[in-house]
TIFITOR-681721 format. One record per residue (C-alpha): residue number from 1; x, y, z. Coordinates in Angstrom, 1 decimal. Example, Ala and Ser with C-alpha at 12.3 -4.5 7.8 and 13.67 -1.06 7.14 Angstrom:
- num	X	Y	Z
- 1	12.3	-4.5	7.8
- 2	13.7	-1.1	7.1
# end
This chain:
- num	X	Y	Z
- 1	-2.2	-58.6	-8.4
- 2	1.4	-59.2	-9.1
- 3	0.8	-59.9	-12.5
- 4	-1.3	-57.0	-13.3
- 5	1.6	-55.1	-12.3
- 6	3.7	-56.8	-14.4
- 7	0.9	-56.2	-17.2
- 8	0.7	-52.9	-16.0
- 9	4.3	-51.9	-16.6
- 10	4.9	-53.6	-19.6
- 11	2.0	-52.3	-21.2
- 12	3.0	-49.0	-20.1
- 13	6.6	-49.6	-21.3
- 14	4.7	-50.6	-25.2
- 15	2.8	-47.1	-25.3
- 16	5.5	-45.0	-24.5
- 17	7.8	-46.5	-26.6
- 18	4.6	-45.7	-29.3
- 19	3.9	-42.5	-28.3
- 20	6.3	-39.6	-27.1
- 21	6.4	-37.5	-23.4
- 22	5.9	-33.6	-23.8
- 23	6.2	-30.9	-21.2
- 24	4.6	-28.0	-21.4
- 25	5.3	-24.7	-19.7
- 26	2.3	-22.8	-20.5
- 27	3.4	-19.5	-19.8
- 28	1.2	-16.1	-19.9
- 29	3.9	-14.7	-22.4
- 30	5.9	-17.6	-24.2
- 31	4.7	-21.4	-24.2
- 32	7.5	-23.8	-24.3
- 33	7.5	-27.4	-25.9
- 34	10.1	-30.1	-24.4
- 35	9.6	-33.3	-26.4
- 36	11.2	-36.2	-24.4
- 37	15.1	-37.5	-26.5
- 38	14.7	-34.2	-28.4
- 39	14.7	-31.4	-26.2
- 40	12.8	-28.0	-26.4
- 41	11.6	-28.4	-30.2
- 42	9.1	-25.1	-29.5
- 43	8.8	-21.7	-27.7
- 44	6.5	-19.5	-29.4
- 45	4.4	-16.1	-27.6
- 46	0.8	-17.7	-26.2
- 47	-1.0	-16.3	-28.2
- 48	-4.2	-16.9	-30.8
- 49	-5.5	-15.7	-33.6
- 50	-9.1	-17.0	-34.0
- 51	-11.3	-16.0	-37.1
- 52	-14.9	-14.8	-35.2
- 53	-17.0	-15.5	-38.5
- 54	-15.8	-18.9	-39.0
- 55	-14.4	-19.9	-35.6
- 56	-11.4	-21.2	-37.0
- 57	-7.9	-20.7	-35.5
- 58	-6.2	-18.2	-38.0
- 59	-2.6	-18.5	-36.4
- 60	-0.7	-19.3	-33.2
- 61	2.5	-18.1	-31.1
- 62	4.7	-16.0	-33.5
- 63	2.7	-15.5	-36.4
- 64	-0.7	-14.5	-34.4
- 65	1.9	-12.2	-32.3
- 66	3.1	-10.0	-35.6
- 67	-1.3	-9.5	-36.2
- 68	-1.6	-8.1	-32.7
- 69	-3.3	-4.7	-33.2
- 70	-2.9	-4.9	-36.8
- 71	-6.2	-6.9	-37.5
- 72	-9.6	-6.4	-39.3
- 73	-12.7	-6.5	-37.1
- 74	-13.8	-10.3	-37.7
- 75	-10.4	-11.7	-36.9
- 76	-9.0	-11.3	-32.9
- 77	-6.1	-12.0	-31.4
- 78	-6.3	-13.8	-28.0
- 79	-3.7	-14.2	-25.2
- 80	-5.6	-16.9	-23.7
- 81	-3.8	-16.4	-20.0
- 82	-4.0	-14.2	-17.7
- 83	-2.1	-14.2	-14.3
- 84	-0.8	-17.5	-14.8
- 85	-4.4	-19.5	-15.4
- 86	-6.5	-20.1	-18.5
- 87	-8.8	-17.3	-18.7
- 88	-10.2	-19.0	-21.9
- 89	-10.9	-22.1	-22.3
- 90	-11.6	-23.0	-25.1
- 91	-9.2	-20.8	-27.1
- 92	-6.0	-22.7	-24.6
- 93	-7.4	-25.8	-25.9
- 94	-7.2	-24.9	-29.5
- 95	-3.7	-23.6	-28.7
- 96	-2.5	-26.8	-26.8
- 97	-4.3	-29.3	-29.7
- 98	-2.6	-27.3	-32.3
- 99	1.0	-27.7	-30.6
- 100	0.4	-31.1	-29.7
- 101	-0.6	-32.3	-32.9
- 102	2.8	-30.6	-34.2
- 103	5.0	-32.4	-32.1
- 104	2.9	-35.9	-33.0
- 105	3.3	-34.7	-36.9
- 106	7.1	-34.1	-36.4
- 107	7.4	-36.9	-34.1
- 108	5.5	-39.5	-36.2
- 109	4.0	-41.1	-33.2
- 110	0.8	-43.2	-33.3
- 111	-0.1	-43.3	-29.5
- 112	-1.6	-40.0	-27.6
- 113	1.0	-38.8	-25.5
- 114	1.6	-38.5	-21.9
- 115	1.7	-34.7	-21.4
- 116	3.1	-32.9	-18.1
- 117	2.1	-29.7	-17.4
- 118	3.8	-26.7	-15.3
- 119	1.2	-24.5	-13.3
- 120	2.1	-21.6	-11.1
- 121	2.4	-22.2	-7.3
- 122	-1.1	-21.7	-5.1
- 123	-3.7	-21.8	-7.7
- 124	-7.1	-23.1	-7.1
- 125	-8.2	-26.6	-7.9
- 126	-10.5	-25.3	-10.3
- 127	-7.3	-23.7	-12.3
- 128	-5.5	-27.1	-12.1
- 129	-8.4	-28.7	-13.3
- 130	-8.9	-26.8	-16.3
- 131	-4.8	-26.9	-17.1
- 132	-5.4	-30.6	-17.1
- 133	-8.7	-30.9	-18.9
- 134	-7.6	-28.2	-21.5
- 135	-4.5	-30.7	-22.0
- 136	-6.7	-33.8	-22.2
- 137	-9.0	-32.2	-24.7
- 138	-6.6	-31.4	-27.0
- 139	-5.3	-34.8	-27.0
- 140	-3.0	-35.8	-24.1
- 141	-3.0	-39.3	-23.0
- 142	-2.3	-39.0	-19.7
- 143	-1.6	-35.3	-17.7
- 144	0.6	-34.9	-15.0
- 145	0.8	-31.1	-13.7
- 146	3.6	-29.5	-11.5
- 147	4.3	-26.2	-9.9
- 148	6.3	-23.9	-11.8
- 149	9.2	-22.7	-9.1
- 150	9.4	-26.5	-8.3
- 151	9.9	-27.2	-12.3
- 152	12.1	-23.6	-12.5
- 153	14.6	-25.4	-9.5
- 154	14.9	-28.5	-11.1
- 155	15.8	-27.3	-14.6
- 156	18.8	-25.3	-12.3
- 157	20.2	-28.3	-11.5
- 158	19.4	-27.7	-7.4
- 159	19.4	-30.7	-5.2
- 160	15.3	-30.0	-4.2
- 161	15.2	-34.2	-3.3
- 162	17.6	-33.6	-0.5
- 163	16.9	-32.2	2.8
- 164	18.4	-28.8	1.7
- 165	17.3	-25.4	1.4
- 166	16.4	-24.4	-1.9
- 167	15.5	-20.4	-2.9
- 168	13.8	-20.1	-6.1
- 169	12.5	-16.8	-7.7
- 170	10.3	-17.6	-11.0
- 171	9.3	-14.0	-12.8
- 172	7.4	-15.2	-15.7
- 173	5.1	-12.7	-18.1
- 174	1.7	-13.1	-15.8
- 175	2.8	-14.4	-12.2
- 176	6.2	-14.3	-9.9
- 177	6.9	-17.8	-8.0
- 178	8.7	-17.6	-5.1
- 179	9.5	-20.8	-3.5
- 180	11.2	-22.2	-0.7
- 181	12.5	-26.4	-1.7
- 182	13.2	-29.3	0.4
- 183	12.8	-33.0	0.4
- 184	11.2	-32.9	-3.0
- 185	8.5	-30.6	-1.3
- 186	7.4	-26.7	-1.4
- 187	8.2	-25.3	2.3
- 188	7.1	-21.7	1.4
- 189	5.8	-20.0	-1.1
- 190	4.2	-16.8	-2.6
- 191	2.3	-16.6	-6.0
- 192	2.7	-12.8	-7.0
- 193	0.5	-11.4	-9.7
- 194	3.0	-8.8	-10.5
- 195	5.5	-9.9	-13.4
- 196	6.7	-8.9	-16.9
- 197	2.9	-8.5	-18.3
- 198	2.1	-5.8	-14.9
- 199	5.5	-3.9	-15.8
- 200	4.3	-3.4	-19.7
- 201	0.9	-2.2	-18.4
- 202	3.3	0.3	-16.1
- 203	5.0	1.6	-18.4
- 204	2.2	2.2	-20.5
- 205	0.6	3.8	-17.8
- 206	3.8	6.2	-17.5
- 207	4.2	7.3	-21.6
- 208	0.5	8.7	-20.8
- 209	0.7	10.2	-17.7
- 210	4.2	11.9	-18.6
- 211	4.5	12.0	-22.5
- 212	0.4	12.2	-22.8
- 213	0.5	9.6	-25.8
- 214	-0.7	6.2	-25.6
- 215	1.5	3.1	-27.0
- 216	0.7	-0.7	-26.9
- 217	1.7	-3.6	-25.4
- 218	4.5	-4.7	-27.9
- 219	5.8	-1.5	-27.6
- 220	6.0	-1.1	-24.1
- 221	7.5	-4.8	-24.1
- 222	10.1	-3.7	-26.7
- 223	10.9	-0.9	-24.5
- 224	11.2	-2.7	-21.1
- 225	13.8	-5.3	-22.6
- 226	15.8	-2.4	-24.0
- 227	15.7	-0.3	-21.6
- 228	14.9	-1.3	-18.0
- 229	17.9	-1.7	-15.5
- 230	18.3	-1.4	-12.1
- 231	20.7	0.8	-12.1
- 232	21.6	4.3	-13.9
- 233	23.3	3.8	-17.7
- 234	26.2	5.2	-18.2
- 235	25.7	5.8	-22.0
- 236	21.9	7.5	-20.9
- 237	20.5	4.9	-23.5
- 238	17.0	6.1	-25.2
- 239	14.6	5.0	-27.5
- 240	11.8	6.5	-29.8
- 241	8.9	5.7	-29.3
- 242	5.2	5.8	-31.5
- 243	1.9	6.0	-30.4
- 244	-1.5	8.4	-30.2
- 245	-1.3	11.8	-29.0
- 246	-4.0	11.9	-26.1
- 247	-5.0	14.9	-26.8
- 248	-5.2	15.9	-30.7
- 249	-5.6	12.1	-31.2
- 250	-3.0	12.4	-34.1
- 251	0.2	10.0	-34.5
- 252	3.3	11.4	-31.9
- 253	6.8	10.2	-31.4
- 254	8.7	10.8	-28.5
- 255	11.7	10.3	-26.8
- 256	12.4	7.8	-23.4
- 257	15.1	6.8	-21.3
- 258	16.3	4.3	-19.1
- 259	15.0	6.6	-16.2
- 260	11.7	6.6	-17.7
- 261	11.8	3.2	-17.6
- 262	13.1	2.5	-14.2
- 263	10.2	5.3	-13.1
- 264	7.7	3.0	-14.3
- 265	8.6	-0.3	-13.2
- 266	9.9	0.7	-9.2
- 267	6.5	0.1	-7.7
- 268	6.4	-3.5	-9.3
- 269	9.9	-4.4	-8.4
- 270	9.0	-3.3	-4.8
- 271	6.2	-5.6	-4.6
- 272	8.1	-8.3	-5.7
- 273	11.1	-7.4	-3.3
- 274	8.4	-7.0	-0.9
- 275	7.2	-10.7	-1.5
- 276	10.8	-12.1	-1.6
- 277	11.0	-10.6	1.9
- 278	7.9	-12.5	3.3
- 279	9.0	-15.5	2.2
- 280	12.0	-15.9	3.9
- 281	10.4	-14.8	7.1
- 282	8.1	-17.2	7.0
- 283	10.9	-19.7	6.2
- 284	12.2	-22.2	9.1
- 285	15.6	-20.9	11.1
- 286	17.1	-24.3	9.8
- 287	15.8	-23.9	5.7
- 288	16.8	-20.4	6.6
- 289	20.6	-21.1	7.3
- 290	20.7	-23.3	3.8
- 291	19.6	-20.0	1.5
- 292	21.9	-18.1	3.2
- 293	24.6	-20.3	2.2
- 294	23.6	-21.6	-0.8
- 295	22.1	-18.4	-2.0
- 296	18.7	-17.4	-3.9
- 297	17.9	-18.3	-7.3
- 298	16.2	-16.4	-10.5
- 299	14.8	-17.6	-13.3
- 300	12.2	-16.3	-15.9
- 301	12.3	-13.2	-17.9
- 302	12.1	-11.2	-15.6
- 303	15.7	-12.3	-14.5
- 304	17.1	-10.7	-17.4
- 305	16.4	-7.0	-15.8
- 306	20.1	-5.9	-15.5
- 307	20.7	-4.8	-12.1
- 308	17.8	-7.2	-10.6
- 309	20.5	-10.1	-8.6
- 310	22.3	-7.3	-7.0
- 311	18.9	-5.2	-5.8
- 312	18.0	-8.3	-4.1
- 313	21.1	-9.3	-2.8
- 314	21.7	-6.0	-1.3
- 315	18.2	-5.6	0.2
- 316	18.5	-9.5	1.6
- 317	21.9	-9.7	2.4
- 318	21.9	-13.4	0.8
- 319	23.9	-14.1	-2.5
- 320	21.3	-14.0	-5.1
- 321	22.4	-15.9	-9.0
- 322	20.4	-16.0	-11.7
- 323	20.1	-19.7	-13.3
- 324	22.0	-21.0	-16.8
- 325	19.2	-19.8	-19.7
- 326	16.7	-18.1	-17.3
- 327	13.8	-18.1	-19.9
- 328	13.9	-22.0	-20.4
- 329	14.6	-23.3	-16.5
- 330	10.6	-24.2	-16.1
- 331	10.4	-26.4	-19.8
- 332	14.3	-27.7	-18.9
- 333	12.1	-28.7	-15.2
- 334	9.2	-30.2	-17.3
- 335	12.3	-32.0	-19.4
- 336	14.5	-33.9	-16.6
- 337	11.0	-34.6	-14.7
- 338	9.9	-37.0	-18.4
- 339	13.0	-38.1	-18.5
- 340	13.3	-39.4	-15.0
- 341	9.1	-39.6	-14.0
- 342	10.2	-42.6	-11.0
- 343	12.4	-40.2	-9.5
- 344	10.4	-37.3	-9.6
- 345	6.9	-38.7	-8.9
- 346	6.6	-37.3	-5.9
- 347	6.5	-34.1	-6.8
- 348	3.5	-34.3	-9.6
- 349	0.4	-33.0	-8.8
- 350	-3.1	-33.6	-9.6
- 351	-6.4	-31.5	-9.8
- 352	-6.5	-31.6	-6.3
- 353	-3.1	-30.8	-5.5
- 354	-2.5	-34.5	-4.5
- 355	-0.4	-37.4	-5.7
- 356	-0.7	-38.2	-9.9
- 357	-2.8	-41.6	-9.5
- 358	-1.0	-42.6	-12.6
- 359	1.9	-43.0	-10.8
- 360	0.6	-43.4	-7.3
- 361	0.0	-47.6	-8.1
# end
């Protein structure tokens, strides 16, 4: 036995030094690449543009983003996630094999690599088995999966292997994390469906109620980072938008504002001030006492909303920061987990939210 661990580990030691580690935050909005001694080497929009007559894969992240709405009938463009989880299958696959097989190309590796996954917090087993299968499919070696606010806090640099209270807030494009950390463990936590892709849909939802035209996506997302804030602009920013008149059905441009804007996203920000509330309820007196010293953190895009840090602070009475490079905390997680898997294995999950096996021996 002794020496097949030996064997074990120095077999081990042969293929990674072959083959390369990659974390993945596979995001509903952006997927992030971290290649391990490189850093992040990719962060591109998740989505797909597959070619329905042949099947083929037509473009992915950036380039299949500039085709979205602007394609013929046999080509379609895919955002393969929804809420956090694969909501196609296949099509992730496609997605993940493609990026893979760029880093390998870049990399010039021989050996599959060992690929380690971030997942939002309280999904099924069925949803962590198809984030792993879709990464063994498309040519992972070994996958290793771990929850997103857990990855988020570790890429902030908080101490989540001591027995301290650690606050995380994750607001990513399809789910909000929020996460209470100690002893390398999640104490409490709420998965939110409400996030940066439920805030677009709002404020298209708004431009036709109010303006009765209809926009897309992109440019309610253009709008939301322009506009939204907390609190009131001085300068009264605004911004034209383009869309469909509702009623003549003819092309319309109008005219929106930061209150607009704010309008549209308030019952989202509730809910997830609502959330944010509820978890530190349910949090224990003693975790409690740690937050409230040590503050609550916020990563993810949604972080970016100027205004966001004080709202909560002021509603919670706790200091609330938002963490170096919001948009990159969970694939910086993914980064110093490859770098340091002994330390960290602890934390890894598998498909059925127990211990990686890989690393349980």
């Amino acid at each position: 036995m002794v020496l097949m661990g030996i064997f074990s580990k120095y077999f081990g030691g042969v293929l990674s030094a072959l083959s390369t580690d990659i974390g993945i935050d596979l995001g509903t909005a952006n997927t992030l690449v971290y290649v391990r001694g490189k850093g992040i080497v990719l962060n591109e929009p998740t989505i797909v543009a597959i070619n329905k007559k042949t099947g083929q894969l037509v473009a992915v992240g950036n380039e299949a983003k500039t085709m979205l709405g602007r394609t013929p009938n046999h080509i379609q463009v895919i955002r393969p996630l929804v809420d956090g989880v694969i909501s196609d299958f296949e099509v992730t696959e496609e997605m993940l094999a493609y990026l893979i097989n760029k880093v390998r190309s870049d990399s010039h590796t021989i050996v599959s690599p060992r690929v380690l996954v971030g997942v939002p917090s309280g999904i099924t087993n069925v949803e962590m088995r198809a984030a792993r299968d879709a990464a063994k499919n498309a040519g992972a070696r070994d996958v290793f999966l771990i929850e997103e606010p857990m990855a988020a806090a570790i890429g902030a640099k908080l101490p989540v292997g001591k027995a301290i209270g650690n606050m995380i807030i994750d607001i990513g494009g399809g789910t909000t994390d929020i996460a209470v950390i100690s002893l390398s463990g999640i104490v409490v936590a709420k998965n939110l469906r409400t996030a940066g892709d439920h805030l677009n849909s709002a404020i298209v939802s708004y431009i036709r109620d109010q303006f009765k035209v209809l926009v897309g996506d992109k440019t309610a997302e253009d709008a939301k980072m322009i506009l939204a804030s907390i609190q009131p602009n001085e300068d009264g920013k605004e911004l034209i938008v383009r869309g469909r008149d509702v009623v003549t059905g003819l092309p319309r441009e109008v005219v929106i504002t930061d209150v607009d804007i704010r309008e549209a996203i308030s019952h989202g920000l509730d809910s997830i001030v609502e959330a944010v509330r509820a978890v530190l309820e349910k949090t224990p007196p003693e975790v409690l006492a740690d937050v409230m010293q040590r503050g609550i953190h916020v990563s993810g895009g949604g972080a970016l909303i100027p205004g966001l840090s004080a709202l909560l602070e002021e509603i919670m009475q706790v200091p609330v920061f938002i963490v170096p490079d919001p948009l990159r905390a969970v694939v910086r997680g993914t980064g110093i987990v490859l770098e340091n898997l002994e330390q960290y294995e602890e934390i890894l999950i598998d498909n059925e939210g127990e211990l990686s096996p890989y690393l349980a021996e």
